[in-house]
N, C-alpha and C positions, 0 to 999 in steps of 0.2 A: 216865199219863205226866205228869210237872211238867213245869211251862210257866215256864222263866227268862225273867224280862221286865229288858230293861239299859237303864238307865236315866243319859239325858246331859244335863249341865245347858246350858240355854239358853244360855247365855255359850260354853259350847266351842261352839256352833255356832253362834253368831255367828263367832267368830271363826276357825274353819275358812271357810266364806261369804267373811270376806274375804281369806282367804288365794289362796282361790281367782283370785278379779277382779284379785289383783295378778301373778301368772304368767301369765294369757290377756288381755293390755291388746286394746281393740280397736284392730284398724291403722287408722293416719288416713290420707286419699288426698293422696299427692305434687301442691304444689302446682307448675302449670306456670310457665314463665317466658314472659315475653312476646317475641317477637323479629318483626323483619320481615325477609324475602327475596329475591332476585332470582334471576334463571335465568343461568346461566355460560351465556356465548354466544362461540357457533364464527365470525372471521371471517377473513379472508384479511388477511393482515398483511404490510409491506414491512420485516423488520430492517433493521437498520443498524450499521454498524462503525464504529467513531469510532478514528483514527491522528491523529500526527503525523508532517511531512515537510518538506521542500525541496525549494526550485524549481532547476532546472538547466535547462540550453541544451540543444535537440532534440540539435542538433552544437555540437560546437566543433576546434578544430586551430589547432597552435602552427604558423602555414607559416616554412619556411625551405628555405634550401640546403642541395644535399648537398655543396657547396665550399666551400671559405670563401673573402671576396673583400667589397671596398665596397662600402655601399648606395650604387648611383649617383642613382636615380629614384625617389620616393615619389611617386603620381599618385592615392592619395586621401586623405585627415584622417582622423585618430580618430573616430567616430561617422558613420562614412558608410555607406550600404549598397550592396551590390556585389552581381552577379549571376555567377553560376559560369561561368568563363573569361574573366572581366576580369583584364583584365592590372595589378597591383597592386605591382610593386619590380620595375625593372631591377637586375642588379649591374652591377658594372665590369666590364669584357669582356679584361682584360689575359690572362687564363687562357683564355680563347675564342679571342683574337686569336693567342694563343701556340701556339695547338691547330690553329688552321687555316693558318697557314702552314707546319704539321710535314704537316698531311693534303694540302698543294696538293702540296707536293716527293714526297712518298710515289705520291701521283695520278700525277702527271707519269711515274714511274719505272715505275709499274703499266701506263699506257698505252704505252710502250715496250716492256715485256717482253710486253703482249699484241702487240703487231704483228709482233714476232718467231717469238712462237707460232704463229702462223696461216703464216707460214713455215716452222715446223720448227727454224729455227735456236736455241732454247733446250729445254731438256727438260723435260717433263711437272711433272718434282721443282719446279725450278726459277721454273715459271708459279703450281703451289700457293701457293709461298712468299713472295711476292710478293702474290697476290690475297690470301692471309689477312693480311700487313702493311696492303694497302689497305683492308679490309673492318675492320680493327679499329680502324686510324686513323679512318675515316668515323666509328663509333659513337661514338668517343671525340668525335668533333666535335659528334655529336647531343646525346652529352648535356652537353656544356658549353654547349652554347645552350639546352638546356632550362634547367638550372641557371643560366643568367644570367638568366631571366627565372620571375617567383613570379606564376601565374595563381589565380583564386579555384577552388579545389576543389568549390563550393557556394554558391549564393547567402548573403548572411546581411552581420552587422554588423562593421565593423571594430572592436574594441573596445579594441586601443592597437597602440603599435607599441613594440618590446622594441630596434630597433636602428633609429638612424635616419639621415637623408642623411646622408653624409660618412665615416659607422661604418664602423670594419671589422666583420663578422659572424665568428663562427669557429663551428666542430660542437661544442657543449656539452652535456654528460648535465643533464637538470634531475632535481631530488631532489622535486620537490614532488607529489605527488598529485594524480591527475585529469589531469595535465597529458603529452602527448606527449614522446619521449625526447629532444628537441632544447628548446633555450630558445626555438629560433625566432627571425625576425624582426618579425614580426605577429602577433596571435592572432587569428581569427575567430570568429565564433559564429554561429548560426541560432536568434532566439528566438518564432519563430509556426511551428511550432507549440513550446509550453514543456510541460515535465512535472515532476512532482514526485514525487520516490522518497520513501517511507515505509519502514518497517519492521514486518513481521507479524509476532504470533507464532503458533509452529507448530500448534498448538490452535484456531485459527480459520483455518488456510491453508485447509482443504476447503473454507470457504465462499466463498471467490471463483474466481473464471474471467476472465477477455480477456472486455472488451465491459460488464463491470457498468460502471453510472454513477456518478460521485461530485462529491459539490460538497464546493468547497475555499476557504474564505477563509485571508488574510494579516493577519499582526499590521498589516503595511506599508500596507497597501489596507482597509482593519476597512469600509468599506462598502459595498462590492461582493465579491456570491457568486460563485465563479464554476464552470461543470460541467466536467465533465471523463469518461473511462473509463477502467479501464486496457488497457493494450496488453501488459503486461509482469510476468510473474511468475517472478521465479528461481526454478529448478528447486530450487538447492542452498541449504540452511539454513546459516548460520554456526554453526558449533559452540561457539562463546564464549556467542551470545545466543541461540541456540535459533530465531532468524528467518529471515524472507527478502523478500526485496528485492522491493517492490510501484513499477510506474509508472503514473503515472496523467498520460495526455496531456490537457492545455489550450491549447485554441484564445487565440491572444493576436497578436493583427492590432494591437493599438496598443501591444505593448511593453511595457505599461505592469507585468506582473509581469518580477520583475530574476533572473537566476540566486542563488543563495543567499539568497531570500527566507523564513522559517519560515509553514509554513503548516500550518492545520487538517483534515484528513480528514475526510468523512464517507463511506463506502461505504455504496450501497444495495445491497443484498442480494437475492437471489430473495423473490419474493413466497411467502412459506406461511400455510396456515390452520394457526388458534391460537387456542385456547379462553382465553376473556378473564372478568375479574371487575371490580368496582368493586375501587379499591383500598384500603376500607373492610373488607374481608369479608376480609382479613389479621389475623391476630391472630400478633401475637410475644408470648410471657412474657415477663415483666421480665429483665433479668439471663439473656439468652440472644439466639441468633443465628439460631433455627428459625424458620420460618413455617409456620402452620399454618391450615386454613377450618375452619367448621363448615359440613356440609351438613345439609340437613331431610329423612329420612326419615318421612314421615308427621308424627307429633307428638315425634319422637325426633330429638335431634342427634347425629352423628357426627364427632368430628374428626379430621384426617387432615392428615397430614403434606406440604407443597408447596413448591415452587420459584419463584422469580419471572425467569420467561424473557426479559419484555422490557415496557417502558411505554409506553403510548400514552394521553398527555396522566392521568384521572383513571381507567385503566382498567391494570391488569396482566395479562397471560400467564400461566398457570403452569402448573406439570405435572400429573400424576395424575388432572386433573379432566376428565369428559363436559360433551358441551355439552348444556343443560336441564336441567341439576344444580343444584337449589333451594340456595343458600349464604348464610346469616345474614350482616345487614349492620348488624342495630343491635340491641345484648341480646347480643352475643358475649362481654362481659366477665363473665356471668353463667354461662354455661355449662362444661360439662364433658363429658366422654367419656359420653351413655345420658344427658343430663338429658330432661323432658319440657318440651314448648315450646309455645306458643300463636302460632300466625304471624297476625299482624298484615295 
């Protein structure tokens, strides 16, 4: 049998050799990056709501007559405080005096036709007709002495007076807002206790209730806080502004907040636990509005997408995240989605 012997020059096998070493490189090991971490921690946190608002009067009322007739009697000044059923504007009694001389002669006539009845000499028709002239004359008399005199409805402040000695008063529609359907002769107000309606909107109305606490400063007043809760939240939302009407009562023993004062809200809110970070361990991309953490799986980072629910001082809230969740706070600009990491 021949024996073919094939024969390859050293040069091709050089250079197959290197052909080789260039399609199998060997892998080099990923180098880590350095970061350091802290643990997301769980604690019990008081939100808060921040409005604005104005101060208004607990009460107020435009007092007047339902007659019209002179202020005869004004018996206190502008700025005085009155307590509920002080007597505050006689009128002139020309319609009173007019009134009860009509109910004496009507009287007089009423007690003759009773003395006849209890004889029989008038008939039954006749005694009705009669006591109802007397019984509605009387009313008429009640209430012109009421309406000649304007008692305080409520303790509280005089804060002017719309008609005054000497005036005639007449029944006027006012067109203004807020204000009762008469011009009145006085206005009063009650301002301890004061409150200030804000306006919410519908998207935060579930978090309040009657009884949360709120501190409220004034442009007016800039250094003194002062607390307050609400008492008062309208049922019905404005369909223009999508809100609703929040009151929040302040104790005000010296006056010193005014009705139509502008003031600052803060609502505190129910206490919730809420997983908190440094607020380092946020990472935004340039040129975007996302926020996102790395966390530390072993030597692997993961990033994930979050929300910033709420600040407390150098610490944020956010969502998606477990409390004792390892989250990179410094080397986060280094990293990406699966780098390997070296925690510090």
């Amino acid at each position: 049998m021949e024996t073919k012997i094939l024969l390859i020059p050293a040069a091709a096998i050089l250079i197959s050799c290197s052909s080789n070493n260039n399609t199998n490189p060997v892998l080099e090991k990923q180098e880590s990056v350095p970061v350091k971490v802290v643990k997301a921690e769980e604690k019990l946190y008081t939100p808060s709501l921040e409005l604005s608002g104005t101060a208004f009067a607990d009460r107020e009322a435009n007092l007047g007559s339902a007659l019209p007739g002179r202020v005869e009697k004004i018996y206190f000044p502008e700025g005085s405080h009155v307590k509920k059923g002080d007597l505050l504007v006689s009128m002139s009694g020309e319609l009173y005096t007019q009134t009860l001389v009509e109910f004496q002669t009507i009287e007089k006539d009423f007690e003759r036709v009773a003395r006849l009845n209890e004889k029989g000499s008038v008939t039954q028709q006749e005694y009705d007709h009669v006591k109802a002239m007397y019984d509605a004359s009387r009313s008429k008399v009640e209430m012109m002495k009421k309406n000649a005199e304007i008692v305080a409805p409520f303790s509280g402040m005089i804060v002017e007076y719309l008609v005054h000695e000497g005036e005639n008063y007449f029944f006027n529609l006012n067109l203004d807002p807020g204000y009762s359907s008469t011009s009145g002769i006085l206005r009063l107000m009650k301002l301890d206790p004061i409150h200030v309606e804000a306006e919410v909107n519908e998207k935060d109305l579930s978090l309040l209730r009657k009884g949360l606490s709120a501190n409220v400063t004034f442009d007016a007043i800039s250094d003194t806080t002062f607390t307050g809760k609400i008492t008062y939240i309208k049922p019905a939302l404005s369909a223009l502004t999508h809100t609703a009407t929040v009151k929040i009562e302040i104790s005000n023993p010296r006056e010193i907040i005014k009705p139509g004062m502008y003031g600052h809200v803060k609502i505190n809110l129910d206490p919730r636990k809420m997983v908190f970070v440094p607020l380092n361990a946020i990472y935004r991309p340039a040129g975007t509005s996302d926020d996102y953490i790395f966390i530390a799986e072993g030597n692997i980072v993961k990033r994930i997408q979050t929300q910033r629910l709420a600040t407390d001082n150098s610490f944020v809230a956010v969502s998606g995240l477990n409390a004792g969740t390892n989250v990179v706070v410094y080397g986060k600009e280094k990293l990406s989605d699966g780098t390997l990491v070296e925690i510090k």
